[in-house]
CHARMM internal coordinates of N, CA and C (Angstrom, degrees):
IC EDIT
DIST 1 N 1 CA 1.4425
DIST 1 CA 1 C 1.5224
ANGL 1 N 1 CA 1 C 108.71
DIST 1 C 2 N 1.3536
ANGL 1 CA 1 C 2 N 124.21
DIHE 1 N 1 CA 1 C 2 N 130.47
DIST 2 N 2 CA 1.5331
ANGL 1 C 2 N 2 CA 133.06
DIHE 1 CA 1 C 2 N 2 CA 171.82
DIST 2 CA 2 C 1.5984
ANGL 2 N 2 CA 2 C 108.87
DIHE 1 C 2 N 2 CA 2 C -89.65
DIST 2 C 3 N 0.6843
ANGL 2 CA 2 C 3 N 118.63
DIHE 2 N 2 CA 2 C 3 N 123.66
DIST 3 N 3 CA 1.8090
ANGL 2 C 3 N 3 CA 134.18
DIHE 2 CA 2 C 3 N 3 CA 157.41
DIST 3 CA 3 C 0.9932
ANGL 3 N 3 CA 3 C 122.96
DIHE 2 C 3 N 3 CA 3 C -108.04
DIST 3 C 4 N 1.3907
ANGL 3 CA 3 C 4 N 135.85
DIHE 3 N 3 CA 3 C 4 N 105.79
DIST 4 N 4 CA 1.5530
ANGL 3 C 4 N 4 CA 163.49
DIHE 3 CA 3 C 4 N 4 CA 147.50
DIST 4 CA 4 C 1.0982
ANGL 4 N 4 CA 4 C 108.07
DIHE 3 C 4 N 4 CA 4 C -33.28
DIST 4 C 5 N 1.3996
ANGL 4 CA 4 C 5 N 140.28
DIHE 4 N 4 CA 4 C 5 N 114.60
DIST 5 N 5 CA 1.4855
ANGL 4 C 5 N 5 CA 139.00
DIHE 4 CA 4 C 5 N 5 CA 156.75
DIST 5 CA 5 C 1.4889
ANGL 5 N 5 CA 5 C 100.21
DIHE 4 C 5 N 5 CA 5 C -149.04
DIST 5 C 6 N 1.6294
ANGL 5 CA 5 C 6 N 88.77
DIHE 5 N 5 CA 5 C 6 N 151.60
DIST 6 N 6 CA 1.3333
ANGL 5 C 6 N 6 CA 96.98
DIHE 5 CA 5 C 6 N 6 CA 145.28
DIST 6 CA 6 C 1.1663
ANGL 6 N 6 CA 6 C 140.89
DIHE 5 C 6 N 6 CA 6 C -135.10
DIST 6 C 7 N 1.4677
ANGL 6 CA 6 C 7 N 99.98
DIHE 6 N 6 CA 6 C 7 N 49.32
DIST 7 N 7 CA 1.5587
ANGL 6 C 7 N 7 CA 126.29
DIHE 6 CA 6 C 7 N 7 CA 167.80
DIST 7 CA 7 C 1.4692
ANGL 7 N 7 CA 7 C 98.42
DIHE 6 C 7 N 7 CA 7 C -96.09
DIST 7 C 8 N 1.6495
ANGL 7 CA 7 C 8 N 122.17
DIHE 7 N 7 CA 7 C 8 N 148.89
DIST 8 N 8 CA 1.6941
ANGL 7 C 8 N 8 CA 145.84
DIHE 7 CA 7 C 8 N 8 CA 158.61
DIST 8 CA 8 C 1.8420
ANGL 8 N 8 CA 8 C 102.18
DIHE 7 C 8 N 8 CA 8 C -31.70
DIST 8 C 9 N 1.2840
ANGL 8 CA 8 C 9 N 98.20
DIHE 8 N 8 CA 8 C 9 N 142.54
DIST 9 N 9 CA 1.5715
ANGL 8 C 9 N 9 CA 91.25
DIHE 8 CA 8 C 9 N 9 CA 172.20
DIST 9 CA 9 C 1.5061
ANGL 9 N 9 CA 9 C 127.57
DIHE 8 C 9 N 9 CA 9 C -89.03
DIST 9 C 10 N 1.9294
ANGL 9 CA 9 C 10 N 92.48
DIHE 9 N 9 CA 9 C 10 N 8.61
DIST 10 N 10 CA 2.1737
ANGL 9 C 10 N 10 CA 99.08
DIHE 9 CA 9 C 10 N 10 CA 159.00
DIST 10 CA 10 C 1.0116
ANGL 10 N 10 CA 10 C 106.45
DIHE 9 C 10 N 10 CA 10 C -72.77
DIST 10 C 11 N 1.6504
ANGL 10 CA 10 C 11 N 133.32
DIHE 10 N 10 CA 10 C 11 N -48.32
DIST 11 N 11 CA 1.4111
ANGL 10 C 11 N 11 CA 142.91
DIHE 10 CA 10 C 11 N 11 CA -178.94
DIST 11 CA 11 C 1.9814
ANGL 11 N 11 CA 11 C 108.45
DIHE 10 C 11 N 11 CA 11 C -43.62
DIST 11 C 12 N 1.0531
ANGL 11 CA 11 C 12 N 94.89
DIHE 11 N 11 CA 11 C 12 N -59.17
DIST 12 N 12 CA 1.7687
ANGL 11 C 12 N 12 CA 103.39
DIHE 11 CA 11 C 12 N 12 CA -177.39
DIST 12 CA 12 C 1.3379
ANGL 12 N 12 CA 12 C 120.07
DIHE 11 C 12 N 12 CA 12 C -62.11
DIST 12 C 13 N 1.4441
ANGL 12 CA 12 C 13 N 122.73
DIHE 12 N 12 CA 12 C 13 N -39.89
DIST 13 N 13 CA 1.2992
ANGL 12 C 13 N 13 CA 115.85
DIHE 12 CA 12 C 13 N 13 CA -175.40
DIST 13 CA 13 C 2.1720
ANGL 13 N 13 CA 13 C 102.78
DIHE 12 C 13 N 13 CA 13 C -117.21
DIST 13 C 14 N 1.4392
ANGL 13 CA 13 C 14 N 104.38
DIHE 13 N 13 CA 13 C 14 N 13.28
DIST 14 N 14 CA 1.4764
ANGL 13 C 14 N 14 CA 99.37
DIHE 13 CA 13 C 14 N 14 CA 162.39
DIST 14 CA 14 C 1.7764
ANGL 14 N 14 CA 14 C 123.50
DIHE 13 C 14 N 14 CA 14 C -41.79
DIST 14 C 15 N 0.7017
ANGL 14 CA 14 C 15 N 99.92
DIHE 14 N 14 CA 14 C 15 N 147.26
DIST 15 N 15 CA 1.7292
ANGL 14 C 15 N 15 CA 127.29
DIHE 14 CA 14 C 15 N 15 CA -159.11
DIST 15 CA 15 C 1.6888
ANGL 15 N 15 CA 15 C 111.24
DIHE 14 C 15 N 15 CA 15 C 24.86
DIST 15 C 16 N 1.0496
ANGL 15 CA 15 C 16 N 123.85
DIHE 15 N 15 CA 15 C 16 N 57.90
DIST 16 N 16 CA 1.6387
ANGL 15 C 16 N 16 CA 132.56
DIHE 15 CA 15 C 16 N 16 CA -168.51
DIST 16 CA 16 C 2.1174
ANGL 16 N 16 CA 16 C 88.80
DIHE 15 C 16 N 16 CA 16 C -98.11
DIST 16 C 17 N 1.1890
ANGL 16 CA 16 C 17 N 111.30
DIHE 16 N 16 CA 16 C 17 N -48.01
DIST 17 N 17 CA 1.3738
ANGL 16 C 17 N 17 CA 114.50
DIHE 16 CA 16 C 17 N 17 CA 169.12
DIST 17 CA 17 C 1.1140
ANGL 17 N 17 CA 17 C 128.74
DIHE 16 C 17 N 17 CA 17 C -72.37
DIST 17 C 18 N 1.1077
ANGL 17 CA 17 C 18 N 125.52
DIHE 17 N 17 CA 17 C 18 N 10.53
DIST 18 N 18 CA 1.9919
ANGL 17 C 18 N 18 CA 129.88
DIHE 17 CA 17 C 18 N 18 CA 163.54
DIST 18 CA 18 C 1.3869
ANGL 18 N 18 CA 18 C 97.46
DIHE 17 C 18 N 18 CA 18 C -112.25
DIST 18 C 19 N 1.4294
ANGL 18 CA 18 C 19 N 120.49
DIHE 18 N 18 CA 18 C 19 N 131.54
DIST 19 N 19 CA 1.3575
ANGL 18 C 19 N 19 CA 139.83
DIHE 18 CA 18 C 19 N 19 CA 166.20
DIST 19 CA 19 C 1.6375
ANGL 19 N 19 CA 19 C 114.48
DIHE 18 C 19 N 19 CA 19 C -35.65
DIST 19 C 20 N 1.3185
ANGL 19 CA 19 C 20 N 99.77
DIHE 19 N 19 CA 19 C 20 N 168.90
DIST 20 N 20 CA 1.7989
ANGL 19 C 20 N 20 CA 87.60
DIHE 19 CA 19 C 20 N 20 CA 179.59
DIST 20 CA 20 C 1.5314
ANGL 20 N 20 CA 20 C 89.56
DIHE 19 C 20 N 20 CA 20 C -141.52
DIST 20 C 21 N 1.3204
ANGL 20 CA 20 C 21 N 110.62
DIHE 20 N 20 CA 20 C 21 N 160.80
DIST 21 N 21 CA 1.3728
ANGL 20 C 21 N 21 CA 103.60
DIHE 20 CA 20 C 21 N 21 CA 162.09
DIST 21 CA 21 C 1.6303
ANGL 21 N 21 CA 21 C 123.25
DIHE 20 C 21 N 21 CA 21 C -96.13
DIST 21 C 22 N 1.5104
ANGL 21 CA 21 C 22 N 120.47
DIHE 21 N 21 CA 21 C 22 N 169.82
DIST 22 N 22 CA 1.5093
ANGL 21 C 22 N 22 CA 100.91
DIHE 21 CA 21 C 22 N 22 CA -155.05
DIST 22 CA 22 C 1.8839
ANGL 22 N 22 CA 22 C 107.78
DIHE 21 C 22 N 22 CA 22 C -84.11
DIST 22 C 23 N 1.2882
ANGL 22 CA 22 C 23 N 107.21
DIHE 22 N 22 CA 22 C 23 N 158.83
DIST 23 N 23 CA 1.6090
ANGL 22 C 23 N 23 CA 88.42
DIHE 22 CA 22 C 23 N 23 CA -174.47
DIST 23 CA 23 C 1.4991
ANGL 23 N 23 CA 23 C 99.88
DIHE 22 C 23 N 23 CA 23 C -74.87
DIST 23 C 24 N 1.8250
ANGL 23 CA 23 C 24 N 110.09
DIHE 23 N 23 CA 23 C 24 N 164.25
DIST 24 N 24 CA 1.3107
ANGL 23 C 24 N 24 CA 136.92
DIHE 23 CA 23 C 24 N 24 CA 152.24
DIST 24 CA 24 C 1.1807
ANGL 24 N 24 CA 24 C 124.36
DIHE 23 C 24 N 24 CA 24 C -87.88
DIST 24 C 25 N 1.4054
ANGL 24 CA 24 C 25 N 129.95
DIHE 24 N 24 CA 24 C 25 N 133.94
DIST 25 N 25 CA 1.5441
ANGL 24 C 25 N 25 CA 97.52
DIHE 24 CA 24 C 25 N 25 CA 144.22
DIST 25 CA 25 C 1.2307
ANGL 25 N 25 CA 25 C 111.70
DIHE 24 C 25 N 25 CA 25 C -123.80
DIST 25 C 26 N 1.5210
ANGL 25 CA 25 C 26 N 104.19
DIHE 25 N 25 CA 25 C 26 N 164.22
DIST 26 N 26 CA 1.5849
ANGL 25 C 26 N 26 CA 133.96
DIHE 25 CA 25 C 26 N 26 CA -155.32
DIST 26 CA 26 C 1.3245
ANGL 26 N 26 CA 26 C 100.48
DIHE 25 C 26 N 26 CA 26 C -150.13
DIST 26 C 27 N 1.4987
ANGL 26 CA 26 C 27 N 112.36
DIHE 26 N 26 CA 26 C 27 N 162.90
DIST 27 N 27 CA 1.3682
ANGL 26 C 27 N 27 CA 121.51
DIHE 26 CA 26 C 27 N 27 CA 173.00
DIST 27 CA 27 C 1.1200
ANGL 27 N 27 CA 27 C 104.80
DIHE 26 C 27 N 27 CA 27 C -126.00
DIST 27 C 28 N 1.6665
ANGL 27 CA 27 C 28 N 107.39
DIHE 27 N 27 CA 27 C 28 N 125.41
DIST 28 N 28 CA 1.6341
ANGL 27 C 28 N 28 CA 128.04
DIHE 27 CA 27 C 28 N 28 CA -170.02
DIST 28 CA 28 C 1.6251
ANGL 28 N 28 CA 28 C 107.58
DIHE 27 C 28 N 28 CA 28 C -107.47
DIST 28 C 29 N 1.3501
ANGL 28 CA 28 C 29 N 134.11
DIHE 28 N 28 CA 28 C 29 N 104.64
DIST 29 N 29 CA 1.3677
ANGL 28 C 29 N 29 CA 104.56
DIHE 28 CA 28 C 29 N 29 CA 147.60
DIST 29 CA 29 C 2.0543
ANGL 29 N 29 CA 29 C 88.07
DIHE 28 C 29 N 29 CA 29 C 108.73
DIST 29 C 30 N 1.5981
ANGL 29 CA 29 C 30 N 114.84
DIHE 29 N 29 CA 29 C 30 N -10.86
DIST 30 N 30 CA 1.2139
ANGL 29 C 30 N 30 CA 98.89
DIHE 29 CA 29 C 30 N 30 CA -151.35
DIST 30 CA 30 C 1.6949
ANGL 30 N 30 CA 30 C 119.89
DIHE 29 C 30 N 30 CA 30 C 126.19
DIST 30 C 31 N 1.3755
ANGL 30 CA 30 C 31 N 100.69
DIHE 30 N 30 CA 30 C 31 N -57.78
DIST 31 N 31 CA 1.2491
ANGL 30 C 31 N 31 CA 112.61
DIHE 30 CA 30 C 31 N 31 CA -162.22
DIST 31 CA 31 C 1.5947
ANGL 31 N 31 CA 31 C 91.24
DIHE 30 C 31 N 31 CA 31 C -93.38
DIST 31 C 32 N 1.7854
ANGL 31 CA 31 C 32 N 98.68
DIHE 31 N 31 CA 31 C 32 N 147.62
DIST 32 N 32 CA 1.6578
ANGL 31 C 32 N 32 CA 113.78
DIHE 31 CA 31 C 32 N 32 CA -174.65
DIST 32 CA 32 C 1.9702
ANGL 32 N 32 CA 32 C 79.17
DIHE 31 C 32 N 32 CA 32 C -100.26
DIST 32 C 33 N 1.8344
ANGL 32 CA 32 C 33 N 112.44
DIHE 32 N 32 CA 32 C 33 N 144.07
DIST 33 N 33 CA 1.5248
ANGL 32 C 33 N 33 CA 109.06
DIHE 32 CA 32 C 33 N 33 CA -170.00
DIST 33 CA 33 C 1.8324
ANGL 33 N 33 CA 33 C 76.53
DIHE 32 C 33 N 33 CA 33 C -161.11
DIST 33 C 34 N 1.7164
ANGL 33 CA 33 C 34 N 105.55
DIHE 33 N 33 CA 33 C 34 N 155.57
DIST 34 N 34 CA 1.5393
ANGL 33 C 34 N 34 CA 104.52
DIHE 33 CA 33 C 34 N 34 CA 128.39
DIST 34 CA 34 C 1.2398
ANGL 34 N 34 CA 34 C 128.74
DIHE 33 C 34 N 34 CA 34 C -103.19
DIST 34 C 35 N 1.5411
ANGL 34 CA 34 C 35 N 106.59
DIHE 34 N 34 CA 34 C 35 N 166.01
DIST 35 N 35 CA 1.2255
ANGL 34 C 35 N 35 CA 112.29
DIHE 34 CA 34 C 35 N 35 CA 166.24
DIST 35 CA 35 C 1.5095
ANGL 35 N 35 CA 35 C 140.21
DIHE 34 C 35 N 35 CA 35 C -152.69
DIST 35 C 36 N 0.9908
ANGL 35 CA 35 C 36 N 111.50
DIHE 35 N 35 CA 35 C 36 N 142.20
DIST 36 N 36 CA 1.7536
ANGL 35 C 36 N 36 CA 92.37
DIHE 35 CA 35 C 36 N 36 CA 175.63
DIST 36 CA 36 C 1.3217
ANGL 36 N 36 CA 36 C 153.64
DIHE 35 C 36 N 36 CA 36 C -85.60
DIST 36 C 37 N 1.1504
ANGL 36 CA 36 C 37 N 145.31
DIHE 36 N 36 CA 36 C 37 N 58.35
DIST 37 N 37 CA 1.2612
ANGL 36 C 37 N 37 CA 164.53
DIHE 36 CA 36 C 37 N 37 CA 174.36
DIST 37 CA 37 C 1.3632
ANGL 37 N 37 CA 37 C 90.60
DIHE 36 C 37 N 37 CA 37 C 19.94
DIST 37 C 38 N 1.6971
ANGL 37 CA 37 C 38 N 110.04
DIHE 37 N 37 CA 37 C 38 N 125.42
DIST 38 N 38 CA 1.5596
ANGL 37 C 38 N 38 CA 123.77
DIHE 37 CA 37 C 38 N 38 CA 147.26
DIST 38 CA 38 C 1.0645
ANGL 38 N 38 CA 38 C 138.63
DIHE 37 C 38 N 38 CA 38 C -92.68
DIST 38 C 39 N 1.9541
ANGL 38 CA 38 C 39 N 104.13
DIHE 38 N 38 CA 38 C 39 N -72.30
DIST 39 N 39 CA 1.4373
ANGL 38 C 39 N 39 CA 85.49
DIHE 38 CA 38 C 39 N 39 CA 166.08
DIST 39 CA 39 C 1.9576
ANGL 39 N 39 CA 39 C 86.11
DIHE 38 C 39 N 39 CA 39 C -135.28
DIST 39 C 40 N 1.5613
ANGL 39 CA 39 C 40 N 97.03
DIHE 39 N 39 CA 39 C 40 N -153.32
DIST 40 N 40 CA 1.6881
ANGL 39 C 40 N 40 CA 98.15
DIHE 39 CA 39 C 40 N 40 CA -176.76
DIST 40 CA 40 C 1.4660
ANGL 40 N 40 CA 40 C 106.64
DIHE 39 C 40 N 40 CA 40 C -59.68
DIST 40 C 41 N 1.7951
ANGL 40 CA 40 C 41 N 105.28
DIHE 40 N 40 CA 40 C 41 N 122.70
DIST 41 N 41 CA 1.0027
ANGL 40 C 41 N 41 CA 120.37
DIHE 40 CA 40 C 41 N 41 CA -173.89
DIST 41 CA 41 C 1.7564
ANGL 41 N 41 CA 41 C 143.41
DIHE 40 C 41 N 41 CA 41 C 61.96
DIST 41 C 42 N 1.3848
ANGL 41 CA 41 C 42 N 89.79
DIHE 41 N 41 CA 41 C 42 N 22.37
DIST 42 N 42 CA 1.3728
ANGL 41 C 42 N 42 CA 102.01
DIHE 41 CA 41 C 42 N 42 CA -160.42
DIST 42 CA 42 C 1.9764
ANGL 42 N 42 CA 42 C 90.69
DIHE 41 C 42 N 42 CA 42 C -130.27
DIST 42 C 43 N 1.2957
ANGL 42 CA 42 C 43 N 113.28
DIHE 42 N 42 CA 42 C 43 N 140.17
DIST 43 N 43 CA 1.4739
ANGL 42 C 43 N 43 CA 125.40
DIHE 42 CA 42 C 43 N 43 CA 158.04
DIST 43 CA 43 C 1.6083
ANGL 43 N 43 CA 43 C 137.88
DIHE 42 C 43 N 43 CA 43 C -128.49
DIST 43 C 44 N 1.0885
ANGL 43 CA 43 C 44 N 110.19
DIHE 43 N 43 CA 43 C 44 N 169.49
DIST 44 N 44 CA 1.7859
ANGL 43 C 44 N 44 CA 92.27
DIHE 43 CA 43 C 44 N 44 CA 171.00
DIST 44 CA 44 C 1.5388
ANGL 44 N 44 CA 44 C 89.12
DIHE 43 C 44 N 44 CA 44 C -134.08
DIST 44 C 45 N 1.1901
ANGL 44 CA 44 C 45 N 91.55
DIHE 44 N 44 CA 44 C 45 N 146.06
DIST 45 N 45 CA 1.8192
ANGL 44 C 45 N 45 CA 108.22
DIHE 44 CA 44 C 45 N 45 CA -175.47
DIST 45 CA 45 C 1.4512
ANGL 45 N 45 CA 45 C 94.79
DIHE 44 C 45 N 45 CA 45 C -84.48
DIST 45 C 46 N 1.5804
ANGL 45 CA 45 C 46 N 102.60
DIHE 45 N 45 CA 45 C 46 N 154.21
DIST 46 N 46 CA 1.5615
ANGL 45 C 46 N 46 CA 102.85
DIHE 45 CA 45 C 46 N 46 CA -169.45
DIST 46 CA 46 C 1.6614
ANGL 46 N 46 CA 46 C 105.16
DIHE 45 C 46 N 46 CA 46 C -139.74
DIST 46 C 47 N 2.0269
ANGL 46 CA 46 C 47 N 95.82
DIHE 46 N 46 CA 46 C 47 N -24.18
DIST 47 N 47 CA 1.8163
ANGL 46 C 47 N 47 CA 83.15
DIHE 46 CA 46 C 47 N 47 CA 171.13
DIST 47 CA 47 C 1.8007
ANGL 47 N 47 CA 47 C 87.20
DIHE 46 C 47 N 47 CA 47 C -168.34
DIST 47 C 48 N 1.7741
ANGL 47 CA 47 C 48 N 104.76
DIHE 47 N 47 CA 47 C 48 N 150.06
DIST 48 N 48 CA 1.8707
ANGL 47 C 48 N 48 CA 86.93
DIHE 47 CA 47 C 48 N 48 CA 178.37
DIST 48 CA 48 C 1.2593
ANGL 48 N 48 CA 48 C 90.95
DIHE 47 C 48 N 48 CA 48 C -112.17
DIST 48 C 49 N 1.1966
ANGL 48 CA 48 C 49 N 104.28
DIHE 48 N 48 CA 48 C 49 N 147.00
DIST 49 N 49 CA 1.4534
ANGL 48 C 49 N 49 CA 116.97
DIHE 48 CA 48 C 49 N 49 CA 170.06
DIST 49 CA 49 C 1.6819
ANGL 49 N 49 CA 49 C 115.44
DIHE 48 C 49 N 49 CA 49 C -121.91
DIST 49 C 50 N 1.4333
ANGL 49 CA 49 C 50 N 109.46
DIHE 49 N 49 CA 49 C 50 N 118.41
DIST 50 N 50 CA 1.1701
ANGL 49 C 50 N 50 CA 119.74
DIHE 49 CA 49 C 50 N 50 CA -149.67
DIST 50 CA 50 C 1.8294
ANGL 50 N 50 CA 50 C 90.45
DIHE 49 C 50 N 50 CA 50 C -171.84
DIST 50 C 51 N 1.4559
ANGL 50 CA 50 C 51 N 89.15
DIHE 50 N 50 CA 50 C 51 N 164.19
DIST 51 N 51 CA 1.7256
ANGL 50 C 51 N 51 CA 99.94
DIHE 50 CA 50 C 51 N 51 CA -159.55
DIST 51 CA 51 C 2.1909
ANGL 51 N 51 CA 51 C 84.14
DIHE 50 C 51 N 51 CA 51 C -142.37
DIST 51 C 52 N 1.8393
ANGL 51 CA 51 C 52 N 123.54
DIHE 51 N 51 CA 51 C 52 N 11.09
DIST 52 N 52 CA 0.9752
ANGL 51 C 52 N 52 CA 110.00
DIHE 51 CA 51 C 52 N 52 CA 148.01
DIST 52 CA 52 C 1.5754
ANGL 52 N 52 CA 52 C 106.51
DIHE 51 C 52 N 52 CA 52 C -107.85
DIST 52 C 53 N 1.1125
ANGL 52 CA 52 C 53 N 118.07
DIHE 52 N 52 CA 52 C 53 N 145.42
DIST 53 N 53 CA 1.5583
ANGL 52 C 53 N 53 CA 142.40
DIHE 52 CA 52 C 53 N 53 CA 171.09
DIST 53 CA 53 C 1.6019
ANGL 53 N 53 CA 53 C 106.70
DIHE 52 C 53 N 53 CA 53 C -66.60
DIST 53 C 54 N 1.4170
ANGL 53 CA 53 C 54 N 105.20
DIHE 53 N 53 CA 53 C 54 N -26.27
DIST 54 N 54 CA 1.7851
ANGL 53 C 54 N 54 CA 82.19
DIHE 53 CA 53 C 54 N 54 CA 173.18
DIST 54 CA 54 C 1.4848
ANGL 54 N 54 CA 54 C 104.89
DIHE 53 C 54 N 54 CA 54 C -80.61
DIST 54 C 55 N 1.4888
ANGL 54 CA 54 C 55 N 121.97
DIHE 54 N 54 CA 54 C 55 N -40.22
DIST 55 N 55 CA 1.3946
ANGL 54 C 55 N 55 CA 102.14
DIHE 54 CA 54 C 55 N 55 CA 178.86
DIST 55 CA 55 C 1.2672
ANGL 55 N 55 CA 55 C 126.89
DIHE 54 C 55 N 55 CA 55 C -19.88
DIST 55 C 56 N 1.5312
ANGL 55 CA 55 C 56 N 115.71
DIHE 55 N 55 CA 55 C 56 N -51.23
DIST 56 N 56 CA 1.6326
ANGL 55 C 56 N 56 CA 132.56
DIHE 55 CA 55 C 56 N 56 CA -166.11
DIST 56 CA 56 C 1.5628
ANGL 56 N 56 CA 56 C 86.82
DIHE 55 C 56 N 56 CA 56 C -63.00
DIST 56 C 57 N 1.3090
ANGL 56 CA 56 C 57 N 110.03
DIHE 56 N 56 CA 56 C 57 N -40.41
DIST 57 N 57 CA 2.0216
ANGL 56 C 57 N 57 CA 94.33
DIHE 56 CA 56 C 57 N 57 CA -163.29
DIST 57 CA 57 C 1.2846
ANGL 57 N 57 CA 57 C 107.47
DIHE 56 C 57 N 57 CA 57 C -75.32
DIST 57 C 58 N 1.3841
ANGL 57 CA 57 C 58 N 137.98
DIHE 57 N 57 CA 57 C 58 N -14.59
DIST 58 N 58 CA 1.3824
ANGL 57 C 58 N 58 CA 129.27
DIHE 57 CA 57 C 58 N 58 CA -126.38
DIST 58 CA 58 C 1.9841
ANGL 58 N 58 CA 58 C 66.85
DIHE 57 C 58 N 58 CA 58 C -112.52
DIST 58 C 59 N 1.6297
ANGL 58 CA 58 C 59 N 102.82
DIHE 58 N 58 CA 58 C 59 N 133.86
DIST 59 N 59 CA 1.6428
ANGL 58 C 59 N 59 CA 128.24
DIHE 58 CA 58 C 59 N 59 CA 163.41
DIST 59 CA 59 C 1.6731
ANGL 59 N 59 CA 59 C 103.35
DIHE 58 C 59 N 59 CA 59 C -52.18
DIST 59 C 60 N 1.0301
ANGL 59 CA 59 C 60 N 115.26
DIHE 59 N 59 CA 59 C 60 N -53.63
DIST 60 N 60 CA 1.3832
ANGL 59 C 60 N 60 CA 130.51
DIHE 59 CA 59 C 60 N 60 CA -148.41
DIST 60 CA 60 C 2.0217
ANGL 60 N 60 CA 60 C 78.90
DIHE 59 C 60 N 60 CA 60 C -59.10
DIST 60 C 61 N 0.5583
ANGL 60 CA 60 C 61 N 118.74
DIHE 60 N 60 CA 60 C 61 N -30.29
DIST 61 N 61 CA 1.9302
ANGL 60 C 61 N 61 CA 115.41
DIHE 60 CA 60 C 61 N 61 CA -158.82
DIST 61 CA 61 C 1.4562
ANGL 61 N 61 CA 61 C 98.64
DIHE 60 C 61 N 61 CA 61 C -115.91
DIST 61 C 62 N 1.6390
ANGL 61 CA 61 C 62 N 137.48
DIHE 61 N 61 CA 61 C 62 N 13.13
DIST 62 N 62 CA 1.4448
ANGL 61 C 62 N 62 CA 104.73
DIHE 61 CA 61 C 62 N 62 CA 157.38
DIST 62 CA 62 C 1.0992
ANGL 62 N 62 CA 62 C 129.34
DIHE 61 C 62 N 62 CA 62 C -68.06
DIST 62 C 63 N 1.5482
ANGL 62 CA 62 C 63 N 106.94
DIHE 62 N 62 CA 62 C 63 N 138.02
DIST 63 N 63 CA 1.6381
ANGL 62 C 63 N 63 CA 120.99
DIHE 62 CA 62 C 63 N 63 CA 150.98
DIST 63 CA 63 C 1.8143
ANGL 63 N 63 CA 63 C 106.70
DIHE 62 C 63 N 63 CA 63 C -3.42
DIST 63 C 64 N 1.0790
ANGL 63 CA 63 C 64 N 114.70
DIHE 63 N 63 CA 63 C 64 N 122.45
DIST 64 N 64 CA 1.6351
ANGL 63 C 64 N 64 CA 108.47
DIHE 63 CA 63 C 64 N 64 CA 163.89
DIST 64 CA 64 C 1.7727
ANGL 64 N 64 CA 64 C 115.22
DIHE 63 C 64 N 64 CA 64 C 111.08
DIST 64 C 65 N 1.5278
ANGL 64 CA 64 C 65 N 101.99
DIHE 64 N 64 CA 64 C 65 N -39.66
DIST 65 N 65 CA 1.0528
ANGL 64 C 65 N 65 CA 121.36
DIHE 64 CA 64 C 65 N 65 CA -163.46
DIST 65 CA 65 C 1.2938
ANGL 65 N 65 CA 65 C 110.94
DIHE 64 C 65 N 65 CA 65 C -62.71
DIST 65 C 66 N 1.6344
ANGL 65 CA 65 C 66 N 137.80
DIHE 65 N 65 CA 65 C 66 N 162.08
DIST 66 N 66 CA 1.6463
ANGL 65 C 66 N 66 CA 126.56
DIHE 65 CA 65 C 66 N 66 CA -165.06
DIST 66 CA 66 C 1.5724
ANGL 66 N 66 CA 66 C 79.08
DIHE 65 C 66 N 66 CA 66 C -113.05
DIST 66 C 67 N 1.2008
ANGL 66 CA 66 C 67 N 111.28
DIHE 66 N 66 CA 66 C 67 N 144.85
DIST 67 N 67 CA 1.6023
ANGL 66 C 67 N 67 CA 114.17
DIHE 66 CA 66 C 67 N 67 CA 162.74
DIST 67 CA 67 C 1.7833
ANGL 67 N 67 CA 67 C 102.79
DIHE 66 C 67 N 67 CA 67 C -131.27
DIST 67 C 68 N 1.0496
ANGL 67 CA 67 C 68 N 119.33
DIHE 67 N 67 CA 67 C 68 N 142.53
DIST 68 N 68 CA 1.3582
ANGL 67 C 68 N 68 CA 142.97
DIHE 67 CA 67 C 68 N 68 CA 176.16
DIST 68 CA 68 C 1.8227
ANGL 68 N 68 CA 68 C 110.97
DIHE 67 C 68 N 68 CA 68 C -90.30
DIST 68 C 69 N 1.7647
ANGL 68 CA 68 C 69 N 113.02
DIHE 68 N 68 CA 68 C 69 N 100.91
DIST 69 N 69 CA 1.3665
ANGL 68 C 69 N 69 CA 114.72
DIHE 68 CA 68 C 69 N 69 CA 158.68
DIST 69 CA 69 C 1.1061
ANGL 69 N 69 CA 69 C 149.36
DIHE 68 C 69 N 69 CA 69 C -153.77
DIST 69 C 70 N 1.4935
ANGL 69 CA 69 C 70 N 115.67
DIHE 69 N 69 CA 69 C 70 N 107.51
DIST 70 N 70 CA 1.8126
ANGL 69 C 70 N 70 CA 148.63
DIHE 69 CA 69 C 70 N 70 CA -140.32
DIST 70 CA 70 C 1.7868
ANGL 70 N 70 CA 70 C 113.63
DIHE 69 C 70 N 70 CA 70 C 143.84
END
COOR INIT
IC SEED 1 N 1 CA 1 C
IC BUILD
């Protein structure tokens, strides 16, 4: 596979060598999502899974984003 960037190749493959933990999913807020556990009480969303279309719009739920729950 070729990948085009023109970002540095530290930028592209940054943290690919530290383990991850495996995603969950849970429903936050309403919304059914995975995610991946960081640290106590803390996650990063990784995909929403949902069958409403605003979910996808709503900021509060991108992919990436850290959400706080406890």
């Amino acid at each position: 596979m070729i990948h085009y960037t023109p970002l540095p190749l530290e930028s592209v493959f940054e943290g690919w060598d530290k383990p991850r933990s495996a995603p969950r999913e849970i429903v936050y807020q309403g919304v059914h999502m995975l995610i991946e556990p960081l640290e106590e009480g803390e996650a990063r969303i990784v995909r929403v899974i949902s069958s409403n279309p605003d979910d996808f719009l709503n900021p509060l739920f991108q992919p990436g984003r850290t959400i706080s729950f406890f």
